[in-house]
DSSP file (Angstrom, degrees, kcal/mol; ACC not computed):
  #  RESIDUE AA STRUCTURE BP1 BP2  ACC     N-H-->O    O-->H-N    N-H-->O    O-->H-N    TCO  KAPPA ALPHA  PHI   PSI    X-CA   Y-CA   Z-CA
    1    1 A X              0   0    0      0, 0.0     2,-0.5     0, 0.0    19,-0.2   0.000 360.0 360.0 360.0 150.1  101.4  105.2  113.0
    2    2 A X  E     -A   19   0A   0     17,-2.0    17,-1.6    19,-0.1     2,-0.6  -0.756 360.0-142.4-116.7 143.4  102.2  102.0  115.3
    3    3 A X  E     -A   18   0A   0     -2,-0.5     2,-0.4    15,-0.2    15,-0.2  -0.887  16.0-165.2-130.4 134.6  104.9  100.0  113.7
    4    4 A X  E     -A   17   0A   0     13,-3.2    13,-2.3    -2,-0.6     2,-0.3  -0.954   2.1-153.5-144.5 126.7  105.2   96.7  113.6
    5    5 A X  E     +A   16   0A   0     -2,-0.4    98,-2.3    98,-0.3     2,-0.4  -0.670  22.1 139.6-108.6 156.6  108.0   94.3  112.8
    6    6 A X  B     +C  102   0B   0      9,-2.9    96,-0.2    -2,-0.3     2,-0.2  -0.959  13.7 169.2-154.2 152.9  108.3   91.1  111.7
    7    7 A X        -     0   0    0     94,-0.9     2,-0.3    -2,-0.4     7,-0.2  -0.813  47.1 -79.8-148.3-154.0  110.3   88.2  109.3
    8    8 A X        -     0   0    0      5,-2.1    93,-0.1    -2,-0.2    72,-0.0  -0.667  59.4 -86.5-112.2 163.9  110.2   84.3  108.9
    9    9 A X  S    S+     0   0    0     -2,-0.3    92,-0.0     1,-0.2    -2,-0.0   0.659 130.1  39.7 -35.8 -31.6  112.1   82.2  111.3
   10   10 A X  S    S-     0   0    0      3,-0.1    -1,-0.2     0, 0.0     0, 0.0   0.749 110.9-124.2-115.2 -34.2  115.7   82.2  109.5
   11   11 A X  S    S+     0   0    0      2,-0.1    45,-0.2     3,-0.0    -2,-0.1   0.832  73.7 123.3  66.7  44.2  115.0   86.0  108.7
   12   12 A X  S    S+     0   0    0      1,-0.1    44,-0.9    43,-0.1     2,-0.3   0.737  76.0  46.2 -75.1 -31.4  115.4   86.0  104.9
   13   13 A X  S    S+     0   0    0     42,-0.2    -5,-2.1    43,-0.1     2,-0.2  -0.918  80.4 154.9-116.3 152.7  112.1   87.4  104.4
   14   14 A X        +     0   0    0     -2,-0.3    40,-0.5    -7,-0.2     2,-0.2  -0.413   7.2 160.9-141.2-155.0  111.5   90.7  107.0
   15   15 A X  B     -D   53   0C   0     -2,-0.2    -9,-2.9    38,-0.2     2,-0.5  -0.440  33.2-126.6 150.4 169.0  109.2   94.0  106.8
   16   16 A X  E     -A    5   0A   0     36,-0.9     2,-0.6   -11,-0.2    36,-0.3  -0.948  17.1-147.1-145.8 120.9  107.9   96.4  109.0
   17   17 A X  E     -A    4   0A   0    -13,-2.3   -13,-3.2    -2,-0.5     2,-0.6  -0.606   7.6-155.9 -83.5 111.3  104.1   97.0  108.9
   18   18 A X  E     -AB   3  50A   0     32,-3.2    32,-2.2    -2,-0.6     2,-0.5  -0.919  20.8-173.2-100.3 122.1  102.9  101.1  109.7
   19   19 A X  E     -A    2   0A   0    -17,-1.6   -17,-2.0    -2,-0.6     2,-1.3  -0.922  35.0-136.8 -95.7 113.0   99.6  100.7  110.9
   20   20 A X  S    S+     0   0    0     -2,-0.5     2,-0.2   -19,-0.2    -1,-0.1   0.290  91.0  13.1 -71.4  42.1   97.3  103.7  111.6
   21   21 A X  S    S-     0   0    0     -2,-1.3   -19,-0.1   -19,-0.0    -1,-0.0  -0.647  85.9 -87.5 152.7 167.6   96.5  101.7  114.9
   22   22 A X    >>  -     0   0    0     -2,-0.2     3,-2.0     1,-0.1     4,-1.7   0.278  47.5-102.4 -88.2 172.6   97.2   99.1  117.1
   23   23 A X  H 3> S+     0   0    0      1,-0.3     4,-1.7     3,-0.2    -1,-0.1   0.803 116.7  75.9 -64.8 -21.1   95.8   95.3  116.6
   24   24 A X  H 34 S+     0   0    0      1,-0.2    -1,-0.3     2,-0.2     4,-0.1   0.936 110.1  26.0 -65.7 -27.0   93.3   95.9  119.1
   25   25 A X  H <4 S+     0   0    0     -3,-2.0    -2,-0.2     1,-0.1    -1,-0.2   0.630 127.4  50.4-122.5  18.4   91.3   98.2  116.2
   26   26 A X  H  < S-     0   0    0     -4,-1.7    -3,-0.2    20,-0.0    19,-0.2   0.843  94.8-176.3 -71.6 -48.3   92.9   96.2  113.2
   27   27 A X     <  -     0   0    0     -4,-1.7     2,-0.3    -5,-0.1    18,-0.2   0.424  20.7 -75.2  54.4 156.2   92.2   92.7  114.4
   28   28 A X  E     -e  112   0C   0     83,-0.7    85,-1.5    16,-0.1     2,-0.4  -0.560  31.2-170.8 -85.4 155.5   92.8   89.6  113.5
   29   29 A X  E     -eF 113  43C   0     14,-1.8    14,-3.5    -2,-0.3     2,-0.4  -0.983   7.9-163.4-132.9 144.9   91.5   87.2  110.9
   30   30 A X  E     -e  114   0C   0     83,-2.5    85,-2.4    -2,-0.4     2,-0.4  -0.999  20.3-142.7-123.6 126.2   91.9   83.6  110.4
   31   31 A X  E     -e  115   0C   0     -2,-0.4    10,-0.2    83,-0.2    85,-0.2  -0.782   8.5-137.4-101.5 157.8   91.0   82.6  107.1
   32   32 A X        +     0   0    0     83,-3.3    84,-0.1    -2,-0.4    -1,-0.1   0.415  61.0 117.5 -75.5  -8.7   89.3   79.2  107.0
   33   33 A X  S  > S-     0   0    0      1,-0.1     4,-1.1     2,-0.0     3,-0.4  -0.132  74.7-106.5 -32.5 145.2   91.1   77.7  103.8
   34   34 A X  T  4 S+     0   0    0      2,-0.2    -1,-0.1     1,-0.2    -2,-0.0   0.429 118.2  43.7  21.2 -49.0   93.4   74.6  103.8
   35   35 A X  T  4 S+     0   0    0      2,-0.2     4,-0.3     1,-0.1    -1,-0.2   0.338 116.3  47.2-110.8  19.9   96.7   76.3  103.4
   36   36 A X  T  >>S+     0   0    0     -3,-0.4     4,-0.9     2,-0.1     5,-0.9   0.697 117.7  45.4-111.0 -46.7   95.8   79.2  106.1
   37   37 A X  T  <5S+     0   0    0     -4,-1.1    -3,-0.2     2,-0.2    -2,-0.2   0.496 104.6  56.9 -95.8   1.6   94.6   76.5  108.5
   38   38 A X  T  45S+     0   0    0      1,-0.1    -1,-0.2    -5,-0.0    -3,-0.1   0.680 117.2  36.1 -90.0 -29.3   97.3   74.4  107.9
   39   39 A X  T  45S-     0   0    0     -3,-0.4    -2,-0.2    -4,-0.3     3,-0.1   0.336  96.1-137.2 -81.0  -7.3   99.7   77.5  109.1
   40   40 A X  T  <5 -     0   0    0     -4,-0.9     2,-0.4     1,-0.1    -3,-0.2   0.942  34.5-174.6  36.6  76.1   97.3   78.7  111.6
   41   41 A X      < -     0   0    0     -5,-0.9     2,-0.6   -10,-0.2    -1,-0.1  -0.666  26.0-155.1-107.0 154.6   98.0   82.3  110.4
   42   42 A X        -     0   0    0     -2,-0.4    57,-1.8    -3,-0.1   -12,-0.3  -0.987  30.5-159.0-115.7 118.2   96.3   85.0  112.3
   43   43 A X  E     -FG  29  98C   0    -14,-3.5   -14,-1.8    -2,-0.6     2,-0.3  -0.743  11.6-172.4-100.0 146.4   96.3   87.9  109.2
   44   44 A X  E     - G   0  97C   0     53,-1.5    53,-0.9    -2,-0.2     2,-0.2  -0.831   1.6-170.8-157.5 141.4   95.9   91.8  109.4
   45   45 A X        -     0   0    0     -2,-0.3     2,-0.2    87,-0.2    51,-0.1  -0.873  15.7-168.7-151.4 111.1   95.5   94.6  107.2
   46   46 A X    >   -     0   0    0     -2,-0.2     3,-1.8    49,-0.2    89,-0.4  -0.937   5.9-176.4-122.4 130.8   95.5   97.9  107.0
   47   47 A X  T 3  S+     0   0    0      1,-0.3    88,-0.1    84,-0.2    86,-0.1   0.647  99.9  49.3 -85.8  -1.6   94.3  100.1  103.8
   48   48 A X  T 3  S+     0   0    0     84,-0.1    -1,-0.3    86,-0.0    86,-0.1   0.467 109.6  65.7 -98.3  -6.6   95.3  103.2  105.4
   49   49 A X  S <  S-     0   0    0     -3,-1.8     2,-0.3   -30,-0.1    86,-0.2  -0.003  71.9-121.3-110.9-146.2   99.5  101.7  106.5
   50   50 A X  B     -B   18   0A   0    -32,-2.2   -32,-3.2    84,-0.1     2,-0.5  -0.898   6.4-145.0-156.5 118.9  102.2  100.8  104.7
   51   51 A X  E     - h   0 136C   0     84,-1.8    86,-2.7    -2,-0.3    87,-1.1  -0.878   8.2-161.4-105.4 140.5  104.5   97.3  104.3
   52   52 A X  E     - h   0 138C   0     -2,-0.5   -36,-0.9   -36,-0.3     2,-0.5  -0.944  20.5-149.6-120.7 105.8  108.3   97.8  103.7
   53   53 A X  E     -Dh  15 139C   0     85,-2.5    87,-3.5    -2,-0.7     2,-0.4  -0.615  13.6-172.1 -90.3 123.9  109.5   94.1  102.2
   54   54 A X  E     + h   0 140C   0    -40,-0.5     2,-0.7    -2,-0.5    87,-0.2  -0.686   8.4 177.6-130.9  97.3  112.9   93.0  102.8
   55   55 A X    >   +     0   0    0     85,-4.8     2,-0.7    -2,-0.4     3,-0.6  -0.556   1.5 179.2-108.6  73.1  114.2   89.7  101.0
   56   56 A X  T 3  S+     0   0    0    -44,-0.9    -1,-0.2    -2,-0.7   -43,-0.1   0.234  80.1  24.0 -75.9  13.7  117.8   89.1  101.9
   57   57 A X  T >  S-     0   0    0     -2,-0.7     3,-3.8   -45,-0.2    -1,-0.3  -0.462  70.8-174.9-173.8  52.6  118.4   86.1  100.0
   58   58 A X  G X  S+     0   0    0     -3,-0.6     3,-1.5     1,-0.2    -2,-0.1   0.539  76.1  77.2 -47.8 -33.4  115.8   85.9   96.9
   59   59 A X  G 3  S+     0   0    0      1,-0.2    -1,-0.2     3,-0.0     0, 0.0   0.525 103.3  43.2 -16.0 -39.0  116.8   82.4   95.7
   60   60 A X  G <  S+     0   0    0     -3,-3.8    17,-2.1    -5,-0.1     2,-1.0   0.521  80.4 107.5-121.6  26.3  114.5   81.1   98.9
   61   61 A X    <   -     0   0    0     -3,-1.5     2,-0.5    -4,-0.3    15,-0.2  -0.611  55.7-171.5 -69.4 121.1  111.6   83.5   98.5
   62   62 A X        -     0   0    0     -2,-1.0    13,-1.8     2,-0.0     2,-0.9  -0.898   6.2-157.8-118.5 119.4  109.0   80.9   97.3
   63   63 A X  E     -I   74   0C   0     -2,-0.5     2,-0.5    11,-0.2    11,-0.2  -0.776   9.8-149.8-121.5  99.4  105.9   82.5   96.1
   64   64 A X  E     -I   73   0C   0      9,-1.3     2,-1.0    -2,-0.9     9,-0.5  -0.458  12.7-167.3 -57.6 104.2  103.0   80.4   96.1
   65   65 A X        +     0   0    0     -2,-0.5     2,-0.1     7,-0.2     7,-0.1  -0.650  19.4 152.6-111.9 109.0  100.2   80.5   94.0
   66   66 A X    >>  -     0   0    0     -2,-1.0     3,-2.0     5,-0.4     4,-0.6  -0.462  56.2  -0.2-121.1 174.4   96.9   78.4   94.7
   67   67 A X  T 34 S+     0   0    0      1,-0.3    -2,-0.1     2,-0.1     0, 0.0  -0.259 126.6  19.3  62.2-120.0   93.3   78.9   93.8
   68   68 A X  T 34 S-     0   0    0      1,-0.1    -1,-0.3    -2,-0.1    -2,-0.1   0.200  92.7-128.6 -71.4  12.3   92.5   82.2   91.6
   69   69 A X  T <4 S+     0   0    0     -3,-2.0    -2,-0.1     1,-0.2    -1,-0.1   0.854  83.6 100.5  63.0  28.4   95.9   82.5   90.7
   70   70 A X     <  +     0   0    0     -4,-0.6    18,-0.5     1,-0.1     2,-0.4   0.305  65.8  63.8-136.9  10.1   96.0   86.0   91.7
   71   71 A X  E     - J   0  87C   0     -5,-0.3     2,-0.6    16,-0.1    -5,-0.4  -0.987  63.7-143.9-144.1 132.1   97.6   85.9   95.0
   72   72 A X  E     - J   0  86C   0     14,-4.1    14,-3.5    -2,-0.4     2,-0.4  -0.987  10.5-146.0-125.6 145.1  101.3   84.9   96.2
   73   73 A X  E     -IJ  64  85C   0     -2,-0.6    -9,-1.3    -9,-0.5     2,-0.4  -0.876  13.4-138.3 -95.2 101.9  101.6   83.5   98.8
   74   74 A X  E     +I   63   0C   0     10,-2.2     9,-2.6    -2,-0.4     2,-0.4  -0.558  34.2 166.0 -91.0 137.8  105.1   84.7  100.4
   75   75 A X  E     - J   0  82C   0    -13,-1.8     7,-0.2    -2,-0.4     6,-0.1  -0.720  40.0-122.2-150.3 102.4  107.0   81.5  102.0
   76   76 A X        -     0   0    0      5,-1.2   -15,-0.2    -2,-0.4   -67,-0.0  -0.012  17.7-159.4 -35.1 125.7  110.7   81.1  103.2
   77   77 A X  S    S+     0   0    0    -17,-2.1    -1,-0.1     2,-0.1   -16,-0.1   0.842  92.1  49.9 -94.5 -38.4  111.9   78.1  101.2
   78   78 A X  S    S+     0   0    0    -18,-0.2    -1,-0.1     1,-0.2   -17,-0.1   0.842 125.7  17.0 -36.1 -54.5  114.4   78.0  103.8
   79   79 A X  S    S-     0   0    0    -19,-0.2    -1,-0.2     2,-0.1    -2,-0.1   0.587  95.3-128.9-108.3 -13.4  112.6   78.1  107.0
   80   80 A X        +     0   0    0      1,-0.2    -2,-0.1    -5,-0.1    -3,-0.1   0.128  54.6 144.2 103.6 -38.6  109.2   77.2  105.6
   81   81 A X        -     0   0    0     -6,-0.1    -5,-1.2     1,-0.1     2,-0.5  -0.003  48.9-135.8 -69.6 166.1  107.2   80.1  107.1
   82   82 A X  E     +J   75   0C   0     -7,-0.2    -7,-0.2     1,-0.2    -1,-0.1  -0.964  32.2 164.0-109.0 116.8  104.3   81.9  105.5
   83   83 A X  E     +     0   0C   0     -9,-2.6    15,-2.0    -2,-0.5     2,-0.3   0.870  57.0  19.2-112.2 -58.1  105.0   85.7  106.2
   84   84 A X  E     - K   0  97C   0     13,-0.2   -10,-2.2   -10,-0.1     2,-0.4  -0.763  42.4-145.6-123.5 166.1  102.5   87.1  103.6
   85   85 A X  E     -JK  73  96C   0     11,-3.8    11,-2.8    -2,-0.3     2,-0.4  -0.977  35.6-175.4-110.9 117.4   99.6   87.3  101.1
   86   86 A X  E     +JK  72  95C   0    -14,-3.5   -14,-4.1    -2,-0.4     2,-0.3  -0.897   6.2 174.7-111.9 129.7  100.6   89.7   98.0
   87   87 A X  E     -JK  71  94C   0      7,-2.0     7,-1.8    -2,-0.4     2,-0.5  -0.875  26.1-128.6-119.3 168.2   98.2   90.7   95.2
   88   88 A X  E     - K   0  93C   0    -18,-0.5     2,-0.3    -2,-0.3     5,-0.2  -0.993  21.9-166.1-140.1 145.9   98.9   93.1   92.5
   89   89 A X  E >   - K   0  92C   0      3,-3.4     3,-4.3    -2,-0.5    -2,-0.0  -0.895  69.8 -38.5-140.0 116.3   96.4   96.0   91.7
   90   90 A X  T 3  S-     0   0    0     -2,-0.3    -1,-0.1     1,-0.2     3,-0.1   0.728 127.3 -38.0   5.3  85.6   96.4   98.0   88.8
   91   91 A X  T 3  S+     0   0    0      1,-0.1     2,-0.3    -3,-0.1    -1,-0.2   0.636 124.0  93.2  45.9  19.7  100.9   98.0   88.8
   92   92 A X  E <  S- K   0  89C   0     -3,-4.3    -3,-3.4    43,-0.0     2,-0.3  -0.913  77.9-120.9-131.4-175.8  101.0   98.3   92.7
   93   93 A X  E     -LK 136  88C   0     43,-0.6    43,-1.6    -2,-0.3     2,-0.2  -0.756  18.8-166.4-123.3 134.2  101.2   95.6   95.3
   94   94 A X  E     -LK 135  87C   0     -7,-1.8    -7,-2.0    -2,-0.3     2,-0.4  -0.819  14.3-177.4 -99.1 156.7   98.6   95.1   97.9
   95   95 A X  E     -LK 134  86C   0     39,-1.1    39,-3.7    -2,-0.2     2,-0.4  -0.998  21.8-162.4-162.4 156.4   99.6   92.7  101.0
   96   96 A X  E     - K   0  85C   0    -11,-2.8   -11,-3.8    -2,-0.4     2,-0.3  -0.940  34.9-133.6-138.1 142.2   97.6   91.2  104.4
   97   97 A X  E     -GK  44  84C   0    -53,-0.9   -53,-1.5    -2,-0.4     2,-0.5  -0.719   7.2-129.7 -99.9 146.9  100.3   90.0  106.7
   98   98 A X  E >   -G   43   0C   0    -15,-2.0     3,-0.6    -2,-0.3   -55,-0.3  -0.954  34.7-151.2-119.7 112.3  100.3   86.6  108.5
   99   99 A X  T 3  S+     0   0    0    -57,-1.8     7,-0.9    -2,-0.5     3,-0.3  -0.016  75.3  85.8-103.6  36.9  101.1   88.2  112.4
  100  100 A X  T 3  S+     0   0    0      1,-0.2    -1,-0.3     5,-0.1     5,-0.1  -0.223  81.9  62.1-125.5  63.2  102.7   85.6  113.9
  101  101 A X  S <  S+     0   0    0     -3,-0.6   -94,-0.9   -18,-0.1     2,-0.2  -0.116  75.5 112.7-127.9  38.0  105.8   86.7  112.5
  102  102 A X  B >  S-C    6   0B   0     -3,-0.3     3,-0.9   -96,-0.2     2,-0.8  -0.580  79.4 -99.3 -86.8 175.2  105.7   89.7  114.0
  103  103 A X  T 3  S+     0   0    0    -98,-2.3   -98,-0.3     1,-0.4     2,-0.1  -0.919 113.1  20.4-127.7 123.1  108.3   90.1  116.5
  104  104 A X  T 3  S-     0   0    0     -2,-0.8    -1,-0.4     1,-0.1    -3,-0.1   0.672 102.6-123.4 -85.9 138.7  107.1   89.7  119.1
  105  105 A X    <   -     0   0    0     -3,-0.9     2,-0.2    -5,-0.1    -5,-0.1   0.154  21.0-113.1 -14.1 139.7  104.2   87.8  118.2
  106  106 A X        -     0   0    0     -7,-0.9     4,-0.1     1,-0.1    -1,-0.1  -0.791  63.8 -94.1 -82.3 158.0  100.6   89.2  119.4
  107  107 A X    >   -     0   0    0     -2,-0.2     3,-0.5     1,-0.1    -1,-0.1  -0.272  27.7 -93.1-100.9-172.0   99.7   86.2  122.1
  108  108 A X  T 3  S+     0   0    0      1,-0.3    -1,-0.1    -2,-0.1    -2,-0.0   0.565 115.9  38.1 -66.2 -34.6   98.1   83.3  122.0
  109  109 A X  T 3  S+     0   0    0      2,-0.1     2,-0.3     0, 0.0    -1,-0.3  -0.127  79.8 127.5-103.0  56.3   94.5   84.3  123.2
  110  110 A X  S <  S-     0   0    0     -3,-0.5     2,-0.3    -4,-0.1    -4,-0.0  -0.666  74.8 -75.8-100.8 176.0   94.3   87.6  121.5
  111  111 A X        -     0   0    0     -2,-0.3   -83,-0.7     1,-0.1     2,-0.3  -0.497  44.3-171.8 -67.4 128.4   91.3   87.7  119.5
  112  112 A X  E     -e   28   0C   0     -2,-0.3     2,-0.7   -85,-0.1   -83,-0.2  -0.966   9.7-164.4-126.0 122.1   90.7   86.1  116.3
  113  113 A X  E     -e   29   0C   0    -85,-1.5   -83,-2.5    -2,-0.3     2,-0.2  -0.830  32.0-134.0-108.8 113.8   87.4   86.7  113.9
  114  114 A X  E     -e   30   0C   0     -2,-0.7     2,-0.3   -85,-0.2   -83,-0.2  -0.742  20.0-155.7 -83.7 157.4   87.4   83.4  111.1
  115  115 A X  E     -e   31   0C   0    -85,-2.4   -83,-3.3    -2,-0.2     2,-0.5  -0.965  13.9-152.2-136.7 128.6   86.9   84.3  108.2
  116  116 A X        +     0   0    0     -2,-0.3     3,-0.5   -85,-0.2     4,-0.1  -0.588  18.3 165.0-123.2  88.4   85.4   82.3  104.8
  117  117 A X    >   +     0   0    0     -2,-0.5     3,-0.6     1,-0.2    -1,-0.1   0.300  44.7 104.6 -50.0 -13.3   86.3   83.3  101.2
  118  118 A X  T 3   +     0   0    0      1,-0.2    -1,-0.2     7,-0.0     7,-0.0   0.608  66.8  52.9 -97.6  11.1   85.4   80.9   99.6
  119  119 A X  T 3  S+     0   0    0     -3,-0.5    -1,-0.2     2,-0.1    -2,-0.1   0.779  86.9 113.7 -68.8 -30.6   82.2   81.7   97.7
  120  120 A X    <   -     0   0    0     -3,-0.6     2,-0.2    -4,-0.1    -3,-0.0   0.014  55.2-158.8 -36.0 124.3   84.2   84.8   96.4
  121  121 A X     >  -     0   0    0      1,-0.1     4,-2.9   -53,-0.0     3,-0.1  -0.624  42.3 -83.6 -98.2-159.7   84.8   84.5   92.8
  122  122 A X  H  > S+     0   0    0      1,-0.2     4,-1.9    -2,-0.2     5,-0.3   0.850 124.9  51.3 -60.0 -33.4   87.8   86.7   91.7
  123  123 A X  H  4 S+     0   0    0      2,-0.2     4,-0.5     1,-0.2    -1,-0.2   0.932 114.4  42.6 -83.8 -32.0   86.5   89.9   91.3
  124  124 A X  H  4 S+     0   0    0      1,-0.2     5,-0.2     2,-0.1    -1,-0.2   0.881 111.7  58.7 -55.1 -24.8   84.7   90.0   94.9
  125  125 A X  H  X S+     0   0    0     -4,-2.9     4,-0.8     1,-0.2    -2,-0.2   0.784 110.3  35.1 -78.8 -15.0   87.6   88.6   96.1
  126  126 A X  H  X S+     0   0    0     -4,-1.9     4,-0.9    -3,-0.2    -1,-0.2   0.493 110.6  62.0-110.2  10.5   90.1   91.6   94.8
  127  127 A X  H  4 S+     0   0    0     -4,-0.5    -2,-0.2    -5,-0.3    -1,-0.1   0.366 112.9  40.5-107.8   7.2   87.2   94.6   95.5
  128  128 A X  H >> S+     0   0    0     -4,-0.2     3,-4.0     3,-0.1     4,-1.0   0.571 118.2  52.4-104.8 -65.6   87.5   93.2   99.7
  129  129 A X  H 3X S+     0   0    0     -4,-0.8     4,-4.4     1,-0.2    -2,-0.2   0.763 111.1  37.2 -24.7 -65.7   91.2   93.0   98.9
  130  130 A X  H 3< S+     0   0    0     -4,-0.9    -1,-0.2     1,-0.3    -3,-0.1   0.763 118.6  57.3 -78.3  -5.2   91.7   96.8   97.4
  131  131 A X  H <4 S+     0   0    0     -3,-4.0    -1,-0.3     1,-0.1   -84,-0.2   0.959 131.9   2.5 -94.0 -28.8   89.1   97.9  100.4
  132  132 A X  H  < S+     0   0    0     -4,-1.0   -87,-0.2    -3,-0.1    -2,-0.2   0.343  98.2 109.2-131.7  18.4   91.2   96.5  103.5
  133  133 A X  S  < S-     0   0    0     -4,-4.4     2,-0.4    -5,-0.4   -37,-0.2  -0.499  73.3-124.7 -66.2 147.3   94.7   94.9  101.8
  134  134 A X  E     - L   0  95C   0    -39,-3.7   -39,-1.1    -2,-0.1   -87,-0.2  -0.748  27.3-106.8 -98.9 159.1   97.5   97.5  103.1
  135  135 A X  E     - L   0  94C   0    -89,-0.4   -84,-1.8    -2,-0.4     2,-0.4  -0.445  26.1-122.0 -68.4 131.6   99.5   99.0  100.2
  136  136 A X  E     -hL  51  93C   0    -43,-1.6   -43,-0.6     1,-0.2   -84,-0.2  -0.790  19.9-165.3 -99.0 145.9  103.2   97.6   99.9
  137  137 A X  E     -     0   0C   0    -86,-2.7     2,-0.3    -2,-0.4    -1,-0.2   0.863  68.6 -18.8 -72.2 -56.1  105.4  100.9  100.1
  138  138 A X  E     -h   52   0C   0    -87,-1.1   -85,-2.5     2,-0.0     2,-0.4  -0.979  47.1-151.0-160.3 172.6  108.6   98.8   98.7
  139  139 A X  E     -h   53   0C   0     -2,-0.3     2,-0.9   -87,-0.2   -85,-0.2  -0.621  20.4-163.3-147.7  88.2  110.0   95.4   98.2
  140  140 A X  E     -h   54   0C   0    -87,-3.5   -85,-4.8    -2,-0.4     2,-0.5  -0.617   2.0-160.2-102.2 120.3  113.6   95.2   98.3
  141  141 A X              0   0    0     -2,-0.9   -85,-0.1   -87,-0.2   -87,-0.1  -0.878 360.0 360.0 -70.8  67.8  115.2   92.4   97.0
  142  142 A X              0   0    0     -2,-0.5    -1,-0.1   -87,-0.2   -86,-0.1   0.266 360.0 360.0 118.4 360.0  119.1   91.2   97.7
C-alpha cells in the first residue's frame, strides 16, 4: 500500500489515504463543475485503498451538499478548504479525495485528465462512484 497524508490548511479535517499504488497509476482528475473549478481540486480514488477521517473540531466540518443531493462535500468552515467528496453506499461511506491537501502536495505540472459529470443522472453517477470511489475505513470525530 503507498500512504498518503493529508488535512485542510488549519488541520481540523486530516486523513491518511492507503493506496494500492502511487499517483502515477491512480491519476488525477479534475472535475469540470463550478464548485470543483472554483477549488481547482485535482481528485483521486482508489476502490482497492482505504481513507482514515480525522475531524478534530466537528463544529467547523461544513458538509456541503449541491446538485443530486447525494454527495457531501467535506469543507473546513474554518480554513475554507475542500479536502473531500463523501457518498454513502448501502450503510458505508465511499470518498474521492481532493489531493492538494496532501502533504506534500503532488506538483504543479503532474498530470491531470478533466473530467465531465454532468450528463450523469444519479444512478450513473453512484455505479462510477461504487466502481472507483475508495471505501472510508473510519471517520473519527472530536
Amino acid at each position: 500500500m503507498t500512504r498518503f497524508e493529508g488535512r485542510c490548511h488549519c488541520g481540523n479535517i486530516s486523513f491518511v489515504f492507503e493506496g494500492s499504488a502511487g499517483l502515477e497509476e491512480l491519476g488525477l482528475r479534475a472535475c469540470q463543475c463550478s464548485f470543483c473549478r472554483a477549488h481547482n481540486t485535482r481528485m483521486t480514488s482508489d476502490p482497492k485503498g482505504a481513507v482514515h477521517f480525522s475531524v478534530q473540531e466537528p463544529a467547523f466540518l461544513s458538509r456541503y451538499r449541491m446538485g443530486h443531493g447525494i454527495t457531501d462535500f467535506l469543507v473546513c468552515a474554518r480554513c475554507g478548504v475542500f479536502v473531500a467528496a463523501v457518498m454513502e453506499d448501502g450503510g458505508a461511506q465511499i470518498t474521492t479525495i481532493n489531493a492538494n491537501t496532501f502533504i506534500p502536495y503532488p506538483s504543479a505540472d503532474f498530470p491531470v485528465r478533466p473530467m465531465e459529470y454532468g450528463a450523469e443522472n444519479v444512478d450513473q453517477r453512484m455505479a462510477r462512484r461504487r466502481l472507483r470511489w475508495t471505501p472510508v475505513a473510519d471517520f473519527a470525530l472530536g
